[in-house]
N, C-alpha and C positions, 0 to 999 in steps of 0.2 A: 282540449279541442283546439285546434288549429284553424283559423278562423281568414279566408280571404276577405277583405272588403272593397268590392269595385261603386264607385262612385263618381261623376265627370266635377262632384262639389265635394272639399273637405280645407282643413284648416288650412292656411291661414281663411281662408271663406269662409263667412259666421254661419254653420248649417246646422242642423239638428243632431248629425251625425258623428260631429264630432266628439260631446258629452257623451251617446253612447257606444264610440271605440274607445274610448278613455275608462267608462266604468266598466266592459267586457273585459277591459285588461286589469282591472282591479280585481275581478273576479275569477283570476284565474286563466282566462280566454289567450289564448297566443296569435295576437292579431297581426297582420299585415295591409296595407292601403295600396291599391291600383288606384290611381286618381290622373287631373290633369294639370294644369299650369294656371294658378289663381287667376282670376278675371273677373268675379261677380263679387260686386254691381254693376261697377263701372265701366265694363267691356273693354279696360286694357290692365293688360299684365301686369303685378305686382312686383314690386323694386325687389333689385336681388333675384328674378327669375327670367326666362325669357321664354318666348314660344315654340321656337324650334328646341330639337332633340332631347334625349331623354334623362332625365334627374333623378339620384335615391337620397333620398336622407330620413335622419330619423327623427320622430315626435315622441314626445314622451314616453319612449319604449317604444315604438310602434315603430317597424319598420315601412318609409312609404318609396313608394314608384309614382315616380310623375312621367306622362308620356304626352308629345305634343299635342299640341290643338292651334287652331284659331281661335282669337280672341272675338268678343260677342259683339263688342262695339256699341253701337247705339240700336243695334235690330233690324230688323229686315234679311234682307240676304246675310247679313255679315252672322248674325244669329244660325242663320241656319247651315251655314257653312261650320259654325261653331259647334252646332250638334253632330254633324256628318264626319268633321276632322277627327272629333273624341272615339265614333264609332272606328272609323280607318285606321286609326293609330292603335286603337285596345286592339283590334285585329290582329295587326302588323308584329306593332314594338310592345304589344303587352303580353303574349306567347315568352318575347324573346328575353322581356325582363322578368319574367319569372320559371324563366328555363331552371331545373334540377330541381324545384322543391315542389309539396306535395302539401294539399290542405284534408284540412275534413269537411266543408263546405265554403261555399261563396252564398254572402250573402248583399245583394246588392239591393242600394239607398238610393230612389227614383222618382225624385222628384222632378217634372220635365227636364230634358227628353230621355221618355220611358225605353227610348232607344238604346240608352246606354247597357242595356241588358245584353243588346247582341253580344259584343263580344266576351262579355259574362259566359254566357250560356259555350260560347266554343273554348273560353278555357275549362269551361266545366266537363266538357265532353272532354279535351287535351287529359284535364288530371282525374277524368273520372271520378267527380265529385260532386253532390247535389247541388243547387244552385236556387236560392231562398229569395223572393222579390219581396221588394216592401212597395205597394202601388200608392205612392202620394197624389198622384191626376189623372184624371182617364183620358185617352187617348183613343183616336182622337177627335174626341168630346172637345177636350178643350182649348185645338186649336181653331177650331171656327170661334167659337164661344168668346176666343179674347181677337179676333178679326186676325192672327197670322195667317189663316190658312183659308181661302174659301171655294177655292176648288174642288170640284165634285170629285174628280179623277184622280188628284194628290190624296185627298182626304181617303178613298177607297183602299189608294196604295199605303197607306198607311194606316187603315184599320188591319188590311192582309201583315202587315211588319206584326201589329201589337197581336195578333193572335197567334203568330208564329213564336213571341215570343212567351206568351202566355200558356200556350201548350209544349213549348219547351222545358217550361221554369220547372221545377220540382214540389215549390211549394208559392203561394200567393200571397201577402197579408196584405189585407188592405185598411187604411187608416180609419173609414168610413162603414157602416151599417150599410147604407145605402148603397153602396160601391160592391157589393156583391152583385146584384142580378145583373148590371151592365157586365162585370168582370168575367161573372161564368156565360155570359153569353159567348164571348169568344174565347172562353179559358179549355175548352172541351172537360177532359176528365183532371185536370190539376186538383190539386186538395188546394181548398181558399181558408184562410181565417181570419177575424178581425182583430187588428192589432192596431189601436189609436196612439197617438203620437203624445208627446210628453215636454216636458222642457225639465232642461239642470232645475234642479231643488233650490237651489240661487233664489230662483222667482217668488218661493213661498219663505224666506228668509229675509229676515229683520235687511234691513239696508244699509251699506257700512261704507266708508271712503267718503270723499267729496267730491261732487258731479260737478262738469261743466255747467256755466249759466246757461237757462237755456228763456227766454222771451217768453211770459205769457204762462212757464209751471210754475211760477213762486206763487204768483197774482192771482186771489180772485179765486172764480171756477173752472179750473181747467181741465178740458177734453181732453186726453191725449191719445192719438193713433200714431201707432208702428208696425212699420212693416215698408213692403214692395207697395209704390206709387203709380200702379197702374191700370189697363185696362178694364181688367178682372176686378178692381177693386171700387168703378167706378166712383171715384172719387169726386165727380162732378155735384154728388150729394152732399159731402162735407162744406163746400163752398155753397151752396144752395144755403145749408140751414145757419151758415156765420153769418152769411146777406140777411137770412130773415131775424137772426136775432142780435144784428150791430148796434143796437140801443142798448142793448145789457152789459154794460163796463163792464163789470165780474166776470164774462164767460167769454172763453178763451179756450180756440180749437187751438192746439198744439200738432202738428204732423212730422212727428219724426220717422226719415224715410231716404229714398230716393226708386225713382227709376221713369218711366217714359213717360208719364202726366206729369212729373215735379214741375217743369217749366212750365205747363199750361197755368198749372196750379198759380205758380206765383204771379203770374201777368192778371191771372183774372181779380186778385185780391190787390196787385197794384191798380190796374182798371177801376173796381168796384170799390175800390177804397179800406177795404175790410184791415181795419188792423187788430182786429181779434181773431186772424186768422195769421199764425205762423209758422215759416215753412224751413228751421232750421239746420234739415241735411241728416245725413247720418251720424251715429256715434257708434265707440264699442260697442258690442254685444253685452260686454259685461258691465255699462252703464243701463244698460234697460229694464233691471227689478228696481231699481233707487229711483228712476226716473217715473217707472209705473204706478211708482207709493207714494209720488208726491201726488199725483193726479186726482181730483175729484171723482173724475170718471173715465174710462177706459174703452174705446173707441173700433169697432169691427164692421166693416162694410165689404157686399160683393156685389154684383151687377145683375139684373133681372135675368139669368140665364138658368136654362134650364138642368144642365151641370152642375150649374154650382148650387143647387137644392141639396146636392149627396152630399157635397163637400162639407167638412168642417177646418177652416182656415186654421194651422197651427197656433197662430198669434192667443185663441183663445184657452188653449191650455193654461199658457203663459198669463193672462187676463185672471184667469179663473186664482192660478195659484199666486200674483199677486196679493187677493185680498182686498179689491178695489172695486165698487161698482162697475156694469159691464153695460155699453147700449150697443144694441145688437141689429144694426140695418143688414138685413139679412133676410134670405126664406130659406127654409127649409131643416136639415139637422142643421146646421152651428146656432140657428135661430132654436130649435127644440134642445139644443144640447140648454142653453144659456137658461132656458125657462123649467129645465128639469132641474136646476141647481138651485134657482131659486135667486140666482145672482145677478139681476139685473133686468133692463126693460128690452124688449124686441119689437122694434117697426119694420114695417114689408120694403125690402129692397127699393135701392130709387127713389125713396121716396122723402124729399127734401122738409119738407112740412110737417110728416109726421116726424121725422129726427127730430128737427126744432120743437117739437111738441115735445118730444121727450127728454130734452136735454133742461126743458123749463120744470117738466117732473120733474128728476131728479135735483133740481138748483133749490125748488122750494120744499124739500124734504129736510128732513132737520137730519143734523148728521151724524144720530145715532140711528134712523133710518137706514142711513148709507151706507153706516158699518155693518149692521146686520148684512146687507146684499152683500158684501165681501166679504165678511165672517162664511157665509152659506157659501160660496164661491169656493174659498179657500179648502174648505170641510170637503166638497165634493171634492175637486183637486185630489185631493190625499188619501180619498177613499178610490176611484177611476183612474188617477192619469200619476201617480206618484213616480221619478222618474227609476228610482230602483230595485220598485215593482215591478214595471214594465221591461226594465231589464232580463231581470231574473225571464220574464217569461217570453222573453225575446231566446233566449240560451233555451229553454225548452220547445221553441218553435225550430231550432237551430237541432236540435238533439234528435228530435221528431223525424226532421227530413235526413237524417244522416242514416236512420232507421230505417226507415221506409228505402231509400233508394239500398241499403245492403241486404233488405227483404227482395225487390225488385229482380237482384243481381244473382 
């Protein structure tokens, strides 16, 4: 199989995507990357690369195509000029950089903006080849949901986008249960399937090299959350339940992270004093199973919206196949996901008192208690979300539509 992969995020960008074009090419898969010009997190371009014109080089076997963009910057307009440039450019110079060759499907990794499908779907059309979506957000749902977007009349034009490109796609997966009935609302006759998200095997693997120091993991009971520091992730609850519980020396939120709360975050814990709350920045990718096994307990928050009820935040894959208690501020699946495993405790989104409530459970648990919740964690992991499980049955969703679209034909 000959395999395109269009994505606006891939390596050097710590994505999801990357582990599985790496194990597809283990497998036999002949992959190629349409992608753009690194930028995330930090919304400017990565040394060694620049934003204008177009770049090939190769990854470990992988042949990729980088094609311009604008850089994401700190958000707002520059954001959204950032999703708009990746769609112009795949348009343009992404036909041109992969003029003469031929795939057997595109299968394109979309996590916002879902947009990056458009010009998927017209080199698909170009090389007459099915064209496979993996839906990570709905759209858009989740641009009011995190305040980018609150116009009645943008948001409309951009529900018209997401269903043009939903009944374009060939096939749908979505990472979410829940993410079907929005999906086929505008997907017309698409075939959907559920295909949940996974992390490298790393996660569920003994922990090996020496970490950075990082404040607050050695010490005591430490929380630890990772991930994206923002909207969505209402974070104003992790500082909520450090204020409520600053008399417990032992317990120690840890927030490894960045993105558009990270400064709010630190002023308000300079402000309120909390030095049980810290806020040490990002690291590797492949520092975060070592860093996840030091932690007491392992930390997932989303914001009272009504989107993010479908959603299950990738982070708890990665939670789950650590092997570490899990507290889960949350509603909805990631909240049912965690309490079907058996791996940890769940309080209702937002809600500052009940965290601190639960983070006082788990501190006076004795900690063979606490292993069990990780033991059961881990165990589900490897039975759901393995990651070269889900490969293999990523190649057979992949097989599927190659099928269908030469029935079609």
């Amino acid at each position: 199989m000959k395999l395109l992969i269009i994505s606006q995020y891939f390596w050097p960008e710590s994505f999801r995507i990357n582990e599985v074009a790496r194990t597809l090419l283990e497998k036999g898969v002949e992959v190629e990357v349409l992608t753009g010009k690194p930028n995330y997190p930090r919304g400017e371009i990565f040394s060694g690369y620049r934003a204008w014109g177009c770049w090939r080089e190769i990854y470990q076997g992988m042949d990729i195509n980088r094609i311009p963009l604008f850089p994401r910057g700190g958000g707002g307009s520059r954001l959204a000029l950032n999703y708009l440039s990746f769609v112009v450019s795949g348009l343009i110079f992404g036909p041109w950089m992969l003029r003469n060759k031929k795939y057997d499907v595109i299968f394109v990794y979309a996590p916002s903006p879902i947009l990056q499908a458009i010009p998927a779907i017209f080199i698909g059309w170009l090389k007459s080849c099915p064209v496979v979506l993996s839906v990570q957000d709905l759209w858009p749902e989740s641009l009011s949901a995190t305040g980018h977007v609150q116009n009645r009349m943008v948001l409309k034009l951009v529900e018209q986008a997401v269903r043009f490109i939903y009944r374009h796609s060939d096939l749908l997966l979505v990472q979410s249960r829940a993410f079907e009935a929005p999906v086929r609302a505008l997907a017309g006759d698409t075939p959907i399937a559920y295909y949940p998200n996974s992390v490298d095997d790393t996660f569920a693997a003994p922990a090996t090299g020496k970490l950075p120091a990082v404040a607050g993991l050695d010490d005591g009971f430490p929380v630890m959350f990772a991930g994206n520091i923002g909207t969505a992730q209402a974070v104003e609850v992790i500082v909520e339940a450090a204020s409520l519980l600053k008399e417990y020396a032992d317990i120690h939120f840890v927030v490894l992270g960045e993105g558009s709360r990270w400064e709010w975050m630190r002023q308000e814990a300079q402000r309120c004093g909390l030095n049980n709350l810290h806020l040490p920045g990002s690291f590797p990718l492949e520092t975060m199973p070592g860093f996840m096994q030091k932690a007491s307990a392992l930390l997932v928050t989303l914001a009272d919206r009504e989107i993010f009820r479908a959603t299950i935040p990738s982070k708890v894959q990665a939670y789950l196949a650590a092997g570490r208690p899990i507290l889960a501020c949350l509603n909805g699946e990631g909240a049912n996901l965690v309490a079907a495993a058996g791996a940890g405790l769940t309080v209702p989104a937002e809600n500052g008192r009940a965290l601190a409530d639960a983070v006082l459970t788990l501190y006076r648990m004795s900690p063979q208690q606490r292993e069990t919740m990780g033991m059961r964690g881990r165990l589900y992991y490897k039975q759901h979300f393995a990651h070269d499980m889900l490969v293999d049955q990523l190649i057979e969703h992949l097989r599927s539509a190659c099928a269908s679209k030469g029935k079609s034909e």
